[in-house]
C-alpha positions as a Markdown table, in Angstrom:
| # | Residue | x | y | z |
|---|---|---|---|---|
| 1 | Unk | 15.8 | 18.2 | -4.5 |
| 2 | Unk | 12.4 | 18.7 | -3.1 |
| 3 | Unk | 11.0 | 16.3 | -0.9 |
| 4 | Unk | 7.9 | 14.2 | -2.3 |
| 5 | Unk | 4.7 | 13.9 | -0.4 |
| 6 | Unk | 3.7 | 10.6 | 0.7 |
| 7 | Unk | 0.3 | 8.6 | 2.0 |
| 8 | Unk | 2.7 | 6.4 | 4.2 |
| 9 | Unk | 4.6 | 7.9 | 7.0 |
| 10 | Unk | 8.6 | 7.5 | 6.0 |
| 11 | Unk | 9.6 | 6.3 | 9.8 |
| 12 | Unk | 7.3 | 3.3 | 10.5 |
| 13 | Unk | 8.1 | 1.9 | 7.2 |
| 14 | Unk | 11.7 | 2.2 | 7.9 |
| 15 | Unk | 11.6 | 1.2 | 11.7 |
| 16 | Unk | 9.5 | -2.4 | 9.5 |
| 17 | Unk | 12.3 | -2.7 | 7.2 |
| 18 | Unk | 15.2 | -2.8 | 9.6 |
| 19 | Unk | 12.6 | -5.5 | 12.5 |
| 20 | Unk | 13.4 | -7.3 | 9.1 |
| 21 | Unk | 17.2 | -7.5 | 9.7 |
| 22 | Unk | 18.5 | -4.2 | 7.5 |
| 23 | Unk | 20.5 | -2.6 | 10.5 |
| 24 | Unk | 21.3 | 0.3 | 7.8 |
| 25 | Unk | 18.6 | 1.5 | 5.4 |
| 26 | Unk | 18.9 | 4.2 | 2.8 |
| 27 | Unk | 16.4 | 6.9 | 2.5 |
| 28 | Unk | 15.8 | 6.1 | -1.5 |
| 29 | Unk | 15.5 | 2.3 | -0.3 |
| 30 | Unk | 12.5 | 3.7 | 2.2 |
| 31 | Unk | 11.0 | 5.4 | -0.3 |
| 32 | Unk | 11.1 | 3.2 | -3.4 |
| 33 | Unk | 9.3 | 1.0 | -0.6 |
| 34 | Unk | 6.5 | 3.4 | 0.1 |
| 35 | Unk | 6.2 | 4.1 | -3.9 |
| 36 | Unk | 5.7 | 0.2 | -4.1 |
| 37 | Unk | 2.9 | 0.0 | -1.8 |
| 38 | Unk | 1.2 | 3.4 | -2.5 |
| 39 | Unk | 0.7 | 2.0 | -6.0 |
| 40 | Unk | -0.1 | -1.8 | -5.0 |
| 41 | Unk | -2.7 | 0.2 | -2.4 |
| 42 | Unk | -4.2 | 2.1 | -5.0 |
| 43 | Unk | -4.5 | -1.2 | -7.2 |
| 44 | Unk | -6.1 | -3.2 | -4.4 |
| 45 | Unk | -8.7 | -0.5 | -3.6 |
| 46 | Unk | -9.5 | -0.1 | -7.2 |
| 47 | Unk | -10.1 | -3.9 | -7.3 |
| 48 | Unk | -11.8 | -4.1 | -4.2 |
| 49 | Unk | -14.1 | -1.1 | -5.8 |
| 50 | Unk | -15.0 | -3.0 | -8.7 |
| 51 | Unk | -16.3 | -5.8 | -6.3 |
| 52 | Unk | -18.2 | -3.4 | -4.4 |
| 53 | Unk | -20.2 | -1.9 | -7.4 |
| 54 | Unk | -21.2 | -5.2 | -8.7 |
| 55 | Unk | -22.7 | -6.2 | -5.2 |
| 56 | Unk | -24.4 | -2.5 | -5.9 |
| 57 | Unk | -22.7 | -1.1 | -2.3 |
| 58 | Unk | -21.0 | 1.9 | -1.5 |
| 59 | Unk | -18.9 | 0.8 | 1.5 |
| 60 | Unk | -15.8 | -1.4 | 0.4 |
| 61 | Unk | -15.7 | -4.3 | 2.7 |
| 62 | Unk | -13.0 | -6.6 | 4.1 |
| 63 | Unk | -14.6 | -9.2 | 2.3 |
| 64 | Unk | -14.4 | -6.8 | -1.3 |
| 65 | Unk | -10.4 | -6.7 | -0.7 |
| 66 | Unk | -9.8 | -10.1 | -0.3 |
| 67 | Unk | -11.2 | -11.1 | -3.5 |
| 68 | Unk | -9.5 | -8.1 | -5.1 |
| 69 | Unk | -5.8 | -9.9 | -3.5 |
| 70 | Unk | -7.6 | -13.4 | -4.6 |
| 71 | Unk | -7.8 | -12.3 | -8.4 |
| 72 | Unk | -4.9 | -10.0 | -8.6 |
């Protein structure tokens, strides 16, 4: 089985998961956990874009995101 290609680095997210408590973490538990967030990233931005384009900006802010997690 190939290996897929992800925007999140496999280690860091494991090295989170087991500061958590999980002393043993499977490598299809790590990467149903980067899936997750690659996809709730991708949502957020595309919120946080929408925000932007109604203020008539270019530059998505910190303030753009926290509207898009406010109304999400």
């Amino acid at each position: 089985m190939a290996k897929k290609k992800h925007t999140f680095a496999w280690s860091p997210i494991r090295r989170l998961m087991k500061q958590e408590g999980a002393s043993i973490v499977a490598r299809d538990a790590v990467d149903l956990l980067i899936d997750h967030l690659e996809k709730k990233a991708e949502s957020l931005t595309s919120s946080a874009k929408k925000f932007t384009m109604h203020a008539n900006r270019k530059k998505i802010t910190k303030n753009d995101l926290l509207l898009a997690l406010k109304y999400e």
